[in-house]
C-alpha positions as CSV (number, residue, x, y, z in Angstrom):
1,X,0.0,0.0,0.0
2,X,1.3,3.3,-0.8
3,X,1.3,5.9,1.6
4,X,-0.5,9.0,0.6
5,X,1.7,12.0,-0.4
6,X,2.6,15.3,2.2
7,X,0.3,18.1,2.0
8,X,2.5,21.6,1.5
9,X,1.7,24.1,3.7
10,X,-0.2,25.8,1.0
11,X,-2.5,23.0,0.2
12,X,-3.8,22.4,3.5
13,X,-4.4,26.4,3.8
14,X,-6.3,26.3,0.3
15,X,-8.5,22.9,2.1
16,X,-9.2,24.8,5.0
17,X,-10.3,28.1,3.5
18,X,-12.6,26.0,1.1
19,X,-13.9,24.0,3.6
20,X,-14.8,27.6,5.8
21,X,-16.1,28.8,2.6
22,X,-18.3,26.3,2.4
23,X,-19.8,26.0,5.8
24,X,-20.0,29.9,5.6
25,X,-21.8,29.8,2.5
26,X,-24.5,27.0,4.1
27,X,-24.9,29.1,7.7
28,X,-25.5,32.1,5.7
29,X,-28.1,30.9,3.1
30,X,-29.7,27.4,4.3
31,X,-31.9,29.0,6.8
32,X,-33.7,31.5,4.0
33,X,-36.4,29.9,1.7
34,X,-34.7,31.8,-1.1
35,X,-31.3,30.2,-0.5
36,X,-29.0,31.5,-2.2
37,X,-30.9,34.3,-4.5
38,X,-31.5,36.4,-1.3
39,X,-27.8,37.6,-2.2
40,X,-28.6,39.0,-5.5
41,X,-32.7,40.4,-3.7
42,X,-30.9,42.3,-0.8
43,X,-29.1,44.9,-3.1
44,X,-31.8,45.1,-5.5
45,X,-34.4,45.4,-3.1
46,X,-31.9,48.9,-1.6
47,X,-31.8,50.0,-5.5
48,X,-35.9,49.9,-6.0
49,X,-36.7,51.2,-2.6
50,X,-34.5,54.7,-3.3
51,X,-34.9,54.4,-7.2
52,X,-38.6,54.3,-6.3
53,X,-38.8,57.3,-3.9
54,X,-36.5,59.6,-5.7
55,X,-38.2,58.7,-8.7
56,X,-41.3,59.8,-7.3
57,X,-39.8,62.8,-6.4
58,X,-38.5,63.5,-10.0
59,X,-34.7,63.9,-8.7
60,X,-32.1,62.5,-11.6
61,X,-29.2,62.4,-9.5
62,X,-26.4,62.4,-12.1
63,X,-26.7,63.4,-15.9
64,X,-26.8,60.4,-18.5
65,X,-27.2,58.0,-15.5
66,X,-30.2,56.1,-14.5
67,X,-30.9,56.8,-11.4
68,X,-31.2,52.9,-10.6
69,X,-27.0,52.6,-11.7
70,X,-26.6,55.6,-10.2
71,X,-27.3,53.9,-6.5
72,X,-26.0,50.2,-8.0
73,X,-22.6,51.9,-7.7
74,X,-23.1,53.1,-3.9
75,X,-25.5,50.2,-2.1
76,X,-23.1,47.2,-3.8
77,X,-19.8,48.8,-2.1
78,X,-21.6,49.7,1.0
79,X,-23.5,46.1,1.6
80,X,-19.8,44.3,1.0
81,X,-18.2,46.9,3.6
82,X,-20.8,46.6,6.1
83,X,-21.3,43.0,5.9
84,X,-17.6,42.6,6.3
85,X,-18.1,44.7,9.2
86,X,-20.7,42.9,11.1
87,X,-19.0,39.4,10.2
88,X,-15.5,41.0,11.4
89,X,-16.6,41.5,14.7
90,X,-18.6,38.0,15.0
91,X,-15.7,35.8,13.3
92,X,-14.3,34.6,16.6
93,X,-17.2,34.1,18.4
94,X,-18.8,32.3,15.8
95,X,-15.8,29.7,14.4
96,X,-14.6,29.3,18.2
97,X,-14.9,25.5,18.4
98,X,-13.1,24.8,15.1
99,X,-10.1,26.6,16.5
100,X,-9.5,22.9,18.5
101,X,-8.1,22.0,15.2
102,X,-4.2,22.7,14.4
103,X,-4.9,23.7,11.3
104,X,-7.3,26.6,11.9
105,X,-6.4,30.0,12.5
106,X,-9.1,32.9,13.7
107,X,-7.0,34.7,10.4
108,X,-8.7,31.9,8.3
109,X,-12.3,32.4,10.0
110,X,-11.7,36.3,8.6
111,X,-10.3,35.8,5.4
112,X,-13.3,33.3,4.4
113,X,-15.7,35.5,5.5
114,X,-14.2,38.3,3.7
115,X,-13.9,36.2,0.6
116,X,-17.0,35.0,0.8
117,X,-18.2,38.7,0.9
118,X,-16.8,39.8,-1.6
119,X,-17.4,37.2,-4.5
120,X,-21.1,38.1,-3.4
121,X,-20.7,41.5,-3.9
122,X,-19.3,41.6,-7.7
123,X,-21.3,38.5,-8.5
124,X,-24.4,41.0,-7.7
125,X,-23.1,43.7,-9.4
126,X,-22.2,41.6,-12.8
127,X,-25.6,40.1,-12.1
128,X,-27.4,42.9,-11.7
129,X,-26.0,45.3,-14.5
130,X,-26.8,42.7,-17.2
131,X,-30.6,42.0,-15.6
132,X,-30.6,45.8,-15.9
133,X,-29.1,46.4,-19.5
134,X,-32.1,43.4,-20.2
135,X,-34.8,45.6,-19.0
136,X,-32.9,48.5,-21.3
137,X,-31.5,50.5,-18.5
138,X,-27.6,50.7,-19.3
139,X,-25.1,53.4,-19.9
140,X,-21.4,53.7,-21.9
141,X,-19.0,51.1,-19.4
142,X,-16.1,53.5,-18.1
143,X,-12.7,52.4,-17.2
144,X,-12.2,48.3,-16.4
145,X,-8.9,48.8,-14.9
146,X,-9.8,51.4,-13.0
147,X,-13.0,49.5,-11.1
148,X,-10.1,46.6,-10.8
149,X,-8.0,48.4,-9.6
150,X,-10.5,50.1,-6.9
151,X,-12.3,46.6,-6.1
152,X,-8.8,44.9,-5.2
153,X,-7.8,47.7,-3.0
154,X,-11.3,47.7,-1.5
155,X,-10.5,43.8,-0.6
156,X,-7.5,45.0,1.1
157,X,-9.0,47.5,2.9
158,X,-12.0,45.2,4.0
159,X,-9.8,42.4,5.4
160,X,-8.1,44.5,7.1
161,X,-10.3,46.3,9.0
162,X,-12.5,42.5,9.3
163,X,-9.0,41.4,10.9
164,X,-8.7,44.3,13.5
165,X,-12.9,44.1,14.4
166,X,-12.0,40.4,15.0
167,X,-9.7,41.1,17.9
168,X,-12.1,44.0,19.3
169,X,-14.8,42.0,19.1
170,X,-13.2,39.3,21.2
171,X,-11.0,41.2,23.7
172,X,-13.6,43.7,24.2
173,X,-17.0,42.3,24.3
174,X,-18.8,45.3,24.5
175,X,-17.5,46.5,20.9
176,X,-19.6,44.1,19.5
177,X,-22.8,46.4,20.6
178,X,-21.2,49.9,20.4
179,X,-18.8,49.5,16.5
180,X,-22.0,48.4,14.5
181,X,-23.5,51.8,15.3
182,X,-21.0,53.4,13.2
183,X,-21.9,51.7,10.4
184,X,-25.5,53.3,10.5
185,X,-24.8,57.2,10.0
186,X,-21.6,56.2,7.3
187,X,-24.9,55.1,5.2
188,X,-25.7,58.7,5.1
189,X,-22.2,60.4,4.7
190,X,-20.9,57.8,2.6
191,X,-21.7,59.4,-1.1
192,X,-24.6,56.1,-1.5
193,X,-27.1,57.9,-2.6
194,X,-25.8,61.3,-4.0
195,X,-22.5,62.9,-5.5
196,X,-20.1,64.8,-4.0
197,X,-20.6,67.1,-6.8
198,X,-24.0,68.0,-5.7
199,X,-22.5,68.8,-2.2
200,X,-21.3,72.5,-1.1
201,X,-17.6,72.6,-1.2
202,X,-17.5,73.7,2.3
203,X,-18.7,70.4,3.7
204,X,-15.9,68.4,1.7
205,X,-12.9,68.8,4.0
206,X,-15.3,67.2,6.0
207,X,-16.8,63.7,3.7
208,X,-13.3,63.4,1.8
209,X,-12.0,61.6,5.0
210,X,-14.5,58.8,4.9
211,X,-12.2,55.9,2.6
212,X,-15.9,55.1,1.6
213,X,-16.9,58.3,-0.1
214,X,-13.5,57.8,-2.6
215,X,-14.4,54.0,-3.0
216,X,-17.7,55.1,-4.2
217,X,-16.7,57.8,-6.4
218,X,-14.0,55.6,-7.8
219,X,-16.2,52.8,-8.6
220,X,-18.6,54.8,-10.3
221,X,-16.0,56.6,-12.6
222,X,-14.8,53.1,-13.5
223,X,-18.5,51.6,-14.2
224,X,-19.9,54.8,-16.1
225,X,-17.7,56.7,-18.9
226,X,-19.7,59.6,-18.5
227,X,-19.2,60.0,-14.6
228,X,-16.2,62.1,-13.1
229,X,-15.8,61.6,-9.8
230,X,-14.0,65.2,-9.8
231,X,-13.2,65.2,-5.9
232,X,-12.1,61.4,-5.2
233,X,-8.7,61.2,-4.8
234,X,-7.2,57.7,-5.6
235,X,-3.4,58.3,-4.0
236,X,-5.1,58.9,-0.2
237,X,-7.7,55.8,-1.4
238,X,-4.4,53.6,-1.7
239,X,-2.7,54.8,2.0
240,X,-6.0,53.8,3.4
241,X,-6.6,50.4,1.5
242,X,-3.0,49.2,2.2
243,X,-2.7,51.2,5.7
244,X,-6.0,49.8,6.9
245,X,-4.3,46.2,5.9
246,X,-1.2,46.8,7.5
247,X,-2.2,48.1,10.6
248,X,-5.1,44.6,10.4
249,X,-2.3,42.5,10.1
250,X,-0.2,43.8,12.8
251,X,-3.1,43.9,15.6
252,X,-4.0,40.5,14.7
253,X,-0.7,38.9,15.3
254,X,-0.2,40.9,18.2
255,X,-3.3,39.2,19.8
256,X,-3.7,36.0,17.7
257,X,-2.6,34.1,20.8
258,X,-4.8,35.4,23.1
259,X,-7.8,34.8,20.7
260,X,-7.0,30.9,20.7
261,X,-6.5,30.5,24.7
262,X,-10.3,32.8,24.9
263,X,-12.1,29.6,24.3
């Protein structure tokens, strides 16, 4: 009988990630009817809500853009950051008994999660910008590398801040109540539902600090040629993305340890 070859290092990280993937993928989406489509209705049911009232209210937000790809380029970005948010802070508590096994880290726990998030998140928006080019609601595509170029960076600065949360959430347990107020009033300030453009100059010193607000903008100027995001600025977007990843990184393997002896 042949024995059965070494695993690298690398190959048992790829199983375990999968295998995380998976069960997150199943605890997520077997408890809802809809299963897996409730992915692709949460955005879309955002977009017809405001397309709906601002319709009503005869408001085109942005020249040459429908106002329902107007906020498909604010509510996708914002669900994946807020979701990685929310499943940041939870990622210990809720993957705590798999960290008996060796070869499970709490750093796996977050990257699946933020994975999982964000394959969701442009799934739905390639899903929902050919359902709305179907129903005859499309514009001129702007720059591809550009919206790659943004989306990667956005990853980064997901992770990142999913990797920090983790530790608050589990060396400080009232985080978990007090961070995910934050993510409320960003929904407002975040440039989801209108343009900086249509905001008095005053207020942006203020709004250009939000990371969000040049995500946003960015990913709009890379989906529609005729949109300028005039005010984002794409050098302080990349000290953020890889800052926010950095300074992830080093909290999480200062407190690694002490997330593995909490059980």
């Amino acid at each position: 009988m042949r024995p059965s070859p070494t695993r690298t290092i690398w190959q048992i990280q790829r199983d375990v990630i999968y295998a995380l993937l998976v069960r997150e993928m199943k605890t997520r989406f077997g408890k809802w009817r809809l299963g897996y489509a409730w992915a692709l209705l949460e955005p879309a049911l955002h977009i017809m809500m405001l397309a709906a009232i601002f319709n009503f209210l005869k408001r085109d937000f942005y020249p040459g853009i429908p106002t329902t790809l107007f906020m498909l380029g604010g509510i996708a970005p914002f669900l994946f950051f807020s979701h990685c948010f929310y499943k940041g802070i939870a990622a210990v508590a809720s993957n705590r008994g798999l960290f008996n096994y060796r070869q499970l880290r709490p750093f796996d726990a977050v990257l699946s999660r933020v994975l999982l998030e964000f394959s969701i998140y442009i799934l739905c928006m390639i899903t929902l910008l050919v359902l709305l080019a179907w129903f005859g609601i499309r514009v001129e595509f702007g720059d591809f590398l550009l919206l790659v170029e943004v989306n990667i960076l956005f990853f980064f600065f997901c992770f990142g801040l999913s990797l920090a949360l983790c530790v608050a959430g589990e060396r400080y347990p009232e985080s978990s109540k007090i961070l995910p107020l934050i993510v409320r009033p960003l929904y407002f300030v975040s440039g989801v539902f209108f343009s900086l453009e249509q905001i008095p100059v005053e207020y942006h010193p203020y709004l250009i600090w939000n990371p969000l607000v040049h995500v946003i903008e960015l990913t709009r100027e890379g989906l529609y040629a005729n949109y300028e995001g005039k005010f984002s600025n794409f050098k302080y977007y990349i000290f953020t993305s890889i800052g926010t990843l950095t300074l992830g990184l080093l909290i999480y393997r200062a407190h690694w340890r002490d997330l593995i002896r909490s059980q």
